[in-house]
Biopython code that builds the backbone (N, CA, C, O; Angstrom):
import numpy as np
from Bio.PDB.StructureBuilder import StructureBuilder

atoms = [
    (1, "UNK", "N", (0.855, -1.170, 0.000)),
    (1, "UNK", "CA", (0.000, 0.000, 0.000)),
    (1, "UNK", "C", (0.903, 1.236, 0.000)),
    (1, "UNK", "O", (1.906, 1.499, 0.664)),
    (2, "UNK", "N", (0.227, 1.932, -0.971)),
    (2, "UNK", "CA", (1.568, 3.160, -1.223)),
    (2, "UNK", "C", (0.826, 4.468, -0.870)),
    (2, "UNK", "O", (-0.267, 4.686, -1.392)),
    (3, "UNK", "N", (1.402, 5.388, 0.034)),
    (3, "UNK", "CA", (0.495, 6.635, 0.019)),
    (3, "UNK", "C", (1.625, 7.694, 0.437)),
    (3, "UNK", "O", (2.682, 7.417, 1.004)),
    (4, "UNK", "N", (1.122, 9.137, -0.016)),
    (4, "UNK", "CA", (1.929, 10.436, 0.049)),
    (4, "UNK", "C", (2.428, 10.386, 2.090)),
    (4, "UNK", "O", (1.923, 9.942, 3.122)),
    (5, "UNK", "N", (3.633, 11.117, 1.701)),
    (5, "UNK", "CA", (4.229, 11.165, 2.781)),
    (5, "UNK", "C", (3.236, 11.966, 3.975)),
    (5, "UNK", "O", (3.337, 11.624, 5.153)),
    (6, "UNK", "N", (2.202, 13.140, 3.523)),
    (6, "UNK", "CA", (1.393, 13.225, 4.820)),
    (6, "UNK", "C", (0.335, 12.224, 4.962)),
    (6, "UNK", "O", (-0.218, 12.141, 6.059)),
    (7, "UNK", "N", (-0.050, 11.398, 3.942)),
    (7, "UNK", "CA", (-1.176, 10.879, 4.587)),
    (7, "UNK", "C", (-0.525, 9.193, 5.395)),
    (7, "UNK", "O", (-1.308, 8.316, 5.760)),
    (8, "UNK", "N", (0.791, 9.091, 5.507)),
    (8, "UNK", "CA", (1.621, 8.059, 6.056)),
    (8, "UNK", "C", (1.127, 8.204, 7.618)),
    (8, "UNK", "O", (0.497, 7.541, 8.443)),
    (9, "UNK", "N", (1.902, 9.679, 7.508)),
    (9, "UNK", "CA", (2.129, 10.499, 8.940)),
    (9, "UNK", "C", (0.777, 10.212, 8.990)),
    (9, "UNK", "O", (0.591, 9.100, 9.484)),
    (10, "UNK", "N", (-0.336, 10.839, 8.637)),
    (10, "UNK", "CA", (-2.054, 10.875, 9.048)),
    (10, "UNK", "C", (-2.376, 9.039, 10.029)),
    (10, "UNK", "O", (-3.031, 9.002, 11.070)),
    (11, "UNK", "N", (-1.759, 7.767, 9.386)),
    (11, "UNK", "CA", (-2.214, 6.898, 9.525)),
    (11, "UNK", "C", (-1.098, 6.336, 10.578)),
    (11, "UNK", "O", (-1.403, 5.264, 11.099)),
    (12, "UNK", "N", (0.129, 6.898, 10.957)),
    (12, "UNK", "CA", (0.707, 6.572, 12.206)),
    (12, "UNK", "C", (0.153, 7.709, 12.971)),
    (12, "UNK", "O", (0.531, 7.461, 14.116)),
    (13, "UNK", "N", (-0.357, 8.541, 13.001)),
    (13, "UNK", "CA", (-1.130, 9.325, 14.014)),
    (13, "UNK", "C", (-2.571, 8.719, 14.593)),
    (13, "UNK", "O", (-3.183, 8.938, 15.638)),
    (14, "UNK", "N", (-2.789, 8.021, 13.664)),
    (14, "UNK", "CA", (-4.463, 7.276, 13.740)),
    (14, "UNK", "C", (-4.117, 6.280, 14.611)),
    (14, "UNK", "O", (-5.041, 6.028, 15.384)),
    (15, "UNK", "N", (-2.804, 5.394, 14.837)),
    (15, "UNK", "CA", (-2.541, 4.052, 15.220)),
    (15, "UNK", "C", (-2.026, 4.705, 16.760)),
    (15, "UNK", "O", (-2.606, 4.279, 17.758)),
    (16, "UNK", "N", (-0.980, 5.696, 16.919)),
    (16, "UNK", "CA", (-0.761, 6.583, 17.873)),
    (16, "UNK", "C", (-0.872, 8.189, 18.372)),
    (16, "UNK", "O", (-0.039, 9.023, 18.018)),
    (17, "UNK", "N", (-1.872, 8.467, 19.132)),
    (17, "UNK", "CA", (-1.914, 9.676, 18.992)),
    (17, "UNK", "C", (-0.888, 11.008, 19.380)),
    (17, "UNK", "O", (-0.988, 12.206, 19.115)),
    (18, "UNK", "N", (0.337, 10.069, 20.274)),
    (18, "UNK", "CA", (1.467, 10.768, 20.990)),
    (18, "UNK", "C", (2.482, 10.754, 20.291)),
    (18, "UNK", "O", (3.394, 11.520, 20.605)),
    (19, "UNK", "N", (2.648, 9.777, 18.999)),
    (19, "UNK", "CA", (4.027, 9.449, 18.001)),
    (19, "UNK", "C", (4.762, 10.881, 18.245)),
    (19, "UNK", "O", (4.344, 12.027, 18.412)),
    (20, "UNK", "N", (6.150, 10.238, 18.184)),
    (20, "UNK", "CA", (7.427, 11.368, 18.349)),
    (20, "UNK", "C", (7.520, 11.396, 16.578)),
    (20, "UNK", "O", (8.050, 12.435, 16.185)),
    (21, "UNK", "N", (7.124, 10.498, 15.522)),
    (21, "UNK", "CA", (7.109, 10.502, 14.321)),
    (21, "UNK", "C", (6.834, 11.826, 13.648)),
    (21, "UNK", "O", (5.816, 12.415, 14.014)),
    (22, "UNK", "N", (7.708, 12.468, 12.574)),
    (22, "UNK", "CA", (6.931, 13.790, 12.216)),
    (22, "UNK", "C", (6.883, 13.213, 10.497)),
    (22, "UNK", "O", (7.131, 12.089, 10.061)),
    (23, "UNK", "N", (6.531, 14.264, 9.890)),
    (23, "UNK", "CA", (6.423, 14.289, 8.540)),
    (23, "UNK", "C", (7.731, 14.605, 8.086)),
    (23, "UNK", "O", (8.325, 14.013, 7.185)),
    (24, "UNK", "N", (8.117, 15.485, 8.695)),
    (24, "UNK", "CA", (10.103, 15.050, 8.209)),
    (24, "UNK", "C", (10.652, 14.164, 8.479)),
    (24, "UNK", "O", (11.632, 13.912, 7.778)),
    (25, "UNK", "N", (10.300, 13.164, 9.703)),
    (25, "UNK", "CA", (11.440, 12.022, 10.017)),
    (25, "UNK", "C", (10.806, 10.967, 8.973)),
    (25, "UNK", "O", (11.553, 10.085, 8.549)),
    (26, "UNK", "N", (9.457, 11.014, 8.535)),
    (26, "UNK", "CA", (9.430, 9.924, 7.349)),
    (26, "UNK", "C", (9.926, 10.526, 5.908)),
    (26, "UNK", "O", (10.132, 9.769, 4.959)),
    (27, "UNK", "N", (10.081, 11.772, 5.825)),
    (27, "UNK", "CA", (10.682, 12.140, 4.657)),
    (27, "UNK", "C", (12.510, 11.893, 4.911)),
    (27, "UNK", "O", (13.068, 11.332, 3.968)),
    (28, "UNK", "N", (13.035, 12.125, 5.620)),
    (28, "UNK", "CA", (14.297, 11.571, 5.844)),
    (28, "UNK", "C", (14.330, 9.880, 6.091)),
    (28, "UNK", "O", (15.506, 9.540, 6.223)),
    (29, "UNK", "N", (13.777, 9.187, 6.152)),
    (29, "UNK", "CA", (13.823, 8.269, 6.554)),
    (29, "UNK", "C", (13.965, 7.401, 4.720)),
    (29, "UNK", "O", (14.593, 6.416, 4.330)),
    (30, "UNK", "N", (13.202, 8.212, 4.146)),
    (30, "UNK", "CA", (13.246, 7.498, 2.686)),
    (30, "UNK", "C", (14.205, 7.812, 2.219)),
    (30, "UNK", "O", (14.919, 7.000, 1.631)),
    (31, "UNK", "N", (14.549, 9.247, 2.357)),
    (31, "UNK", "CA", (15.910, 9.615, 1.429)),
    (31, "UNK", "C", (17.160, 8.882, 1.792)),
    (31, "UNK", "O", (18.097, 8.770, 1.001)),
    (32, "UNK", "N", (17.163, 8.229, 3.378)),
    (32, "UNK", "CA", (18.779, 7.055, 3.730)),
    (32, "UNK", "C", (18.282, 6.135, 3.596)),
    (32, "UNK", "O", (18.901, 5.186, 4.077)),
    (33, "UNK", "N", (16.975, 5.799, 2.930)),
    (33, "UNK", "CA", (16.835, 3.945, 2.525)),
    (33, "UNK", "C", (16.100, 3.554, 3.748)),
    (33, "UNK", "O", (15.341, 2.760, 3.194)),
    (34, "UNK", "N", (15.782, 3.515, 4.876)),
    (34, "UNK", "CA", (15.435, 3.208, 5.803)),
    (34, "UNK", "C", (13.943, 2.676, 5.971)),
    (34, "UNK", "O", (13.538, 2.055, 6.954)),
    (35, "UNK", "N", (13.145, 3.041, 4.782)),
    (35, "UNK", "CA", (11.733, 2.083, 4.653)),
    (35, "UNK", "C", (11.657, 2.500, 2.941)),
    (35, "UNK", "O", (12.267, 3.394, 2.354)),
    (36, "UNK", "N", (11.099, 1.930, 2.635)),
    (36, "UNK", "CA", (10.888, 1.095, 0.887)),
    (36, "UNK", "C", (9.601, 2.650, 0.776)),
    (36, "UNK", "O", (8.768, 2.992, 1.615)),
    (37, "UNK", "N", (9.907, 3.254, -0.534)),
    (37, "UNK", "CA", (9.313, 4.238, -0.962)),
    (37, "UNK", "C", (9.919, 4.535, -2.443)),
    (37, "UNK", "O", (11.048, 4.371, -2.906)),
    (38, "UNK", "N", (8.559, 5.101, -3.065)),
    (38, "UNK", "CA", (8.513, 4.932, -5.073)),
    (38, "UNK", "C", (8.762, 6.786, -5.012)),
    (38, "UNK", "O", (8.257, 7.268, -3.998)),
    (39, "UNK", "N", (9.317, 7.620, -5.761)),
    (39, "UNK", "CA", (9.084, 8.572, -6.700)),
    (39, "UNK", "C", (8.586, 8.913, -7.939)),
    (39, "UNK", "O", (9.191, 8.751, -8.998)),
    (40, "UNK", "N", (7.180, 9.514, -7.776)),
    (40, "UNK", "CA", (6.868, 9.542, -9.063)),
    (40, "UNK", "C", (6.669, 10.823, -9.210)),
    (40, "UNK", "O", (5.682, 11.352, -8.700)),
    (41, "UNK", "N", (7.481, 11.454, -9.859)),
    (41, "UNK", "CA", (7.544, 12.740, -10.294)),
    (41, "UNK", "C", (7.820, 13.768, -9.046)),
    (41, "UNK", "O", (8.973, 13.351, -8.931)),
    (42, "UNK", "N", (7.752, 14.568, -8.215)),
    (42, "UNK", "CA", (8.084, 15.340, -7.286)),
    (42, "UNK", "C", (7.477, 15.299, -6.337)),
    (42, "UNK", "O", (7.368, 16.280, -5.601)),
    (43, "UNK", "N", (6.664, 13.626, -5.989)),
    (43, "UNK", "CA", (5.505, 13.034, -4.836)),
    (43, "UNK", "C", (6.410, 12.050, -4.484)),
    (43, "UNK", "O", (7.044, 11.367, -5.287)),
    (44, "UNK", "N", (6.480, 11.964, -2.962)),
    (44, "UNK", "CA", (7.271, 10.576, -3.012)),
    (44, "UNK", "C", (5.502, 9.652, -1.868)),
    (44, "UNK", "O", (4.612, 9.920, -1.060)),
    (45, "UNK", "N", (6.049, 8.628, -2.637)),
    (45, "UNK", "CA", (4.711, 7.522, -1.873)),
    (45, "UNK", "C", (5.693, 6.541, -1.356)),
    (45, "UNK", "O", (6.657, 6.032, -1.927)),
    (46, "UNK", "N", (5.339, 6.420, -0.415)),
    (46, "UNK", "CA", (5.748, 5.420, 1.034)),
    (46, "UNK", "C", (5.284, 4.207, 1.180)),
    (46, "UNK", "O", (4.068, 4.140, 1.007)),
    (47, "UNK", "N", (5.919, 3.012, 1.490)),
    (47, "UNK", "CA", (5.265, 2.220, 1.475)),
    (47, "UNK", "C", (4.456, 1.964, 2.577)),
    (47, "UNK", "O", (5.376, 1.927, 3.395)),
    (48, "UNK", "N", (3.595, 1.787, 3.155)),
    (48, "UNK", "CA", (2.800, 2.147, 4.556)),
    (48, "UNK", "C", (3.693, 0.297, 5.667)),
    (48, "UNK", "O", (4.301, 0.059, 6.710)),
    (49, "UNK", "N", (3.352, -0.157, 4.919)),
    (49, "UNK", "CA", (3.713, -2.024, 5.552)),
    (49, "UNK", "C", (5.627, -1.765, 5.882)),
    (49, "UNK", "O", (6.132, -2.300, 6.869)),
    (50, "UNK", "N", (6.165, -1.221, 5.271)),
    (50, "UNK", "CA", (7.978, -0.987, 5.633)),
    (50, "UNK", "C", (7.621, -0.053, 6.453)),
    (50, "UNK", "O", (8.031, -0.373, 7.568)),
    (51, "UNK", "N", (6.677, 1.642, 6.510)),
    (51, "UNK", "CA", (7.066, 2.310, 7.664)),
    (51, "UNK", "C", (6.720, 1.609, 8.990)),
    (51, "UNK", "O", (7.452, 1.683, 9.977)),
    (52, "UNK", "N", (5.412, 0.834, 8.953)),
    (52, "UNK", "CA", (5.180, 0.282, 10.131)),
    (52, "UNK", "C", (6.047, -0.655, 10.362)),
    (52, "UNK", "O", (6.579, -0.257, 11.398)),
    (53, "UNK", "N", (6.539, -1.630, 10.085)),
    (53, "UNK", "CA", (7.796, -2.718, 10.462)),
    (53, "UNK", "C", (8.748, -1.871, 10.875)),
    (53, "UNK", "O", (9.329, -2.148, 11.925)),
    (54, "UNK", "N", (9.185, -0.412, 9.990)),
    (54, "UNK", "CA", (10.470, -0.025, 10.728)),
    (54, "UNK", "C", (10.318, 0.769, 12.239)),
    (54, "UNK", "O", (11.151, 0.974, 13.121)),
    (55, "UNK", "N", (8.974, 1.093, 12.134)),
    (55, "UNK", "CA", (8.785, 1.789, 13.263)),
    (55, "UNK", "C", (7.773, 0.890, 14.954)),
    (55, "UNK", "O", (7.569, 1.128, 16.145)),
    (56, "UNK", "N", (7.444, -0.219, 13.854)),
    (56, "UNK", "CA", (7.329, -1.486, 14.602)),
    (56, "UNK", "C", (6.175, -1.312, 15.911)),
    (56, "UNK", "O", (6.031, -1.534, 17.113)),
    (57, "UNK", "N", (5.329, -0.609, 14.424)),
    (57, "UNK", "CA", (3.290, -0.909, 15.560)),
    (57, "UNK", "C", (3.051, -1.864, 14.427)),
    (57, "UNK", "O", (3.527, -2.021, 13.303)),
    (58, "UNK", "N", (2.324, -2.320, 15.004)),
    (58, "UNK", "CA", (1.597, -3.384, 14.465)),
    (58, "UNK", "C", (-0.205, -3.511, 14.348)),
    (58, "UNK", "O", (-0.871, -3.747, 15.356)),
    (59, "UNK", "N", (-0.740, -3.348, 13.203)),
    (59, "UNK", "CA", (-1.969, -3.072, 13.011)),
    (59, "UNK", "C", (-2.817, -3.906, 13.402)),
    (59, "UNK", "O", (-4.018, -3.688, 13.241)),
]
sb = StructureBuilder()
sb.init_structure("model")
sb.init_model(0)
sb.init_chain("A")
sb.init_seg("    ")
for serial, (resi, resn, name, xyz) in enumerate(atoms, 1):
    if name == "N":
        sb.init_residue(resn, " ", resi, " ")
    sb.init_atom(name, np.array(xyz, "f"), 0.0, 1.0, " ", f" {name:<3s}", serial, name[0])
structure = sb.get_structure()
C-alpha cells in the first residue's frame, strides 16, 4: 500500500496519537533507505507495511 508522505504520517497518528514521528522524520527516513518508498515525479509515496515494520506498531 503506497500513500503520500502526509497521509503516512495521518495513519501513524491514527494508530498513535502521541508518536514522536513527524512528517520530516518519514521524509528523511526514505531519502537514507530506511523504509521502501517509489518517486513519481516530485511526490514521493511510502510504502505504509515498511514504515510500520520499521517503526514497529503493528496493526
Amino acid at each position: 500500500m503506497l500513500r503520500s508522505i502526509k497521509k503516512a504520517y495521518d495513519i501513524v497518528r491514527q494508530q498513535d496519537a502521541e508518536t514522536a514521528v513527524t512528517v520530516h522524520t518519514i521524509r528523511m527516513w526514505c531519502k537514507e533507505g530506511k523504509i521502501k518508498c517509489l518517486t513519481a515525479g516530485n511526490k514521493v509515496l511510502v510504502d505504509i507495511d515498511s514504515l510500520m515494520n520499521y517503526i514497529a506498531i503493528k496493526e
